[in-house]
N, C-alpha and C positions, 0 to 999 in steps of 0.2 A: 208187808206181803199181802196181797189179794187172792183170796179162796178163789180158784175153780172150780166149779161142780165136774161131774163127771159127766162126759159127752157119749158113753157105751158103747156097746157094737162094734164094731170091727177098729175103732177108734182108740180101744184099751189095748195096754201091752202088760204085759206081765214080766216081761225080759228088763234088764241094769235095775237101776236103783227108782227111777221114776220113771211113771205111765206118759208113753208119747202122745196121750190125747188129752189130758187134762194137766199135765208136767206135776203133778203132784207126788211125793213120794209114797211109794209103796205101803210103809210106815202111817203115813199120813191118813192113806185110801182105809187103811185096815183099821185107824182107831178110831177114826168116821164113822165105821162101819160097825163097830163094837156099840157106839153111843146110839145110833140109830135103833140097834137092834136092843138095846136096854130101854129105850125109850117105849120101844114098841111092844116090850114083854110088859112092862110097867103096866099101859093101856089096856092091855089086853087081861092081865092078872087084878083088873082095877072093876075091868065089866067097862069100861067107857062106850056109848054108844057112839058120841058127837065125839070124835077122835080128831075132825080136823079141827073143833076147838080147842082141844088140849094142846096137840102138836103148835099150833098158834100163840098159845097163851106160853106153853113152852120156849116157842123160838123166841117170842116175845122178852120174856123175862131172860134169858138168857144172852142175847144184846145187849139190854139194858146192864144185868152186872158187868159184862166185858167192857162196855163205853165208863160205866163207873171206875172199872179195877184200871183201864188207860187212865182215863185222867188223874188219879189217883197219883200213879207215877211218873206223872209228868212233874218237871221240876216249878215250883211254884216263883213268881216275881220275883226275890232277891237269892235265888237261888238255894232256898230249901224246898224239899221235896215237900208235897200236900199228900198231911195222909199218911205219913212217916213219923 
Protein backbone atom coordinates (compact mmCIF):
# COMPACT_ATOMS: atom_id res chain seq x y z
CA UNK A 1 0.00 0.00 0.00
CA UNK A 2 1.40 3.69 -0.70
CA UNK A 3 0.54 6.51 1.82
CA UNK A 4 -1.19 9.47 0.50
CA UNK A 5 -0.61 12.65 2.11
CA UNK A 6 -3.58 14.76 2.33
CA UNK A 7 -4.40 17.08 -0.59
CA UNK A 8 -7.00 19.61 1.77
CA UNK A 9 -9.48 22.18 0.86
CA UNK A 10 -12.27 21.42 -0.92
CA UNK A 11 -10.62 18.06 -1.82
CA UNK A 12 -11.35 16.30 1.80
CA UNK A 13 -14.59 14.51 2.34
CA UNK A 14 -15.82 13.40 5.48
CA UNK A 15 -18.98 11.43 3.97
CA UNK A 16 -18.47 6.84 3.48
CA UNK A 17 -15.58 5.22 4.95
CA UNK A 18 -12.65 7.06 2.82
CA UNK A 19 -11.75 10.70 1.89
CA UNK A 20 -12.36 11.25 -1.89
CA UNK A 21 -9.10 13.28 -1.96
CA UNK A 22 -6.36 11.40 -0.67
CA UNK A 23 -8.60 7.65 -0.67
CA UNK A 24 -7.25 7.17 2.65
CA UNK A 25 -9.64 5.85 5.37
CA UNK A 26 -11.07 7.87 7.82
CA UNK A 27 -9.64 5.62 10.40
CA UNK A 28 -6.38 6.03 8.75
CA UNK A 29 -6.57 10.20 8.45
CA UNK A 30 -7.50 10.34 12.44
CA UNK A 31 -4.63 8.15 13.69
CA UNK A 32 -2.17 10.29 11.57
CA UNK A 33 -3.61 12.75 13.11
CA UNK A 34 -3.28 11.61 16.79
CA UNK A 35 0.68 10.83 16.13
CA UNK A 36 1.29 14.14 14.48
CA UNK A 37 -0.38 15.83 17.29
CA UNK A 38 1.70 13.62 20.01
CA UNK A 39 4.64 14.45 18.28
CA UNK A 40 4.06 17.84 18.48
CA UNK A 41 3.01 18.08 22.26
CA UNK A 42 6.31 16.08 22.72
CA UNK A 43 8.22 19.18 21.06
CA UNK A 44 6.50 21.60 22.43
CA UNK A 45 6.62 20.05 26.41
CA UNK A 46 10.49 19.45 25.40
CA UNK A 47 11.08 23.48 24.93
CA UNK A 48 12.54 22.42 21.33
CA UNK A 49 13.63 25.47 19.50
CA UNK A 50 15.12 23.68 16.10
CA UNK A 51 11.70 21.51 15.85
CA UNK A 52 12.36 20.89 12.16
CA UNK A 53 15.42 19.00 13.37
CA UNK A 54 13.70 16.80 15.62
CA UNK A 55 10.66 16.23 13.37
CA UNK A 56 13.48 15.12 10.84
CA UNK A 57 15.48 13.12 13.02
CA UNK A 58 12.00 11.63 14.04
CA UNK A 59 10.88 10.85 10.51
CA UNK A 60 14.25 9.77 10.03
CA UNK A 61 14.51 7.08 12.73
CA UNK A 62 11.08 6.07 12.21
CA UNK A 63 11.66 4.80 8.42
CA UNK A 64 14.44 3.22 9.34
CA UNK A 65 12.73 0.78 12.15
CA UNK A 66 9.74 0.16 9.58
CA UNK A 67 12.36 -0.86 6.56
CA UNK A 68 14.12 -2.89 9.46
CA UNK A 69 10.62 -4.50 11.06
CA UNK A 70 9.81 -5.41 6.68
CA UNK A 71 12.80 -7.03 6.22
CA UNK A 72 12.51 -8.73 9.21
CA UNK A 73 9.45 -10.55 8.02
CA UNK A 74 10.41 -11.25 4.98
CA UNK A 75 10.75 -14.92 4.59
CA UNK A 76 14.66 -15.56 4.50
CA UNK A 77 16.46 -17.93 1.37
CA UNK A 78 15.30 -21.63 2.33
CA UNK A 79 12.39 -20.44 3.59
CA UNK A 80 12.57 -19.60 7.24
CA UNK A 81 11.53 -16.41 8.30
CA UNK A 82 14.71 -13.70 9.42
CA UNK A 83 14.28 -12.54 12.62
CA UNK A 84 11.84 -15.21 13.88
Amino acid sequence: MQFSPCKGGDFCSQEGTHCSGCGRSHEEIAKTRDLVFAVTRFAIEMGYENVEDFTAFVGDKAAKNVRKQQQMSQPGGIGIPIGK
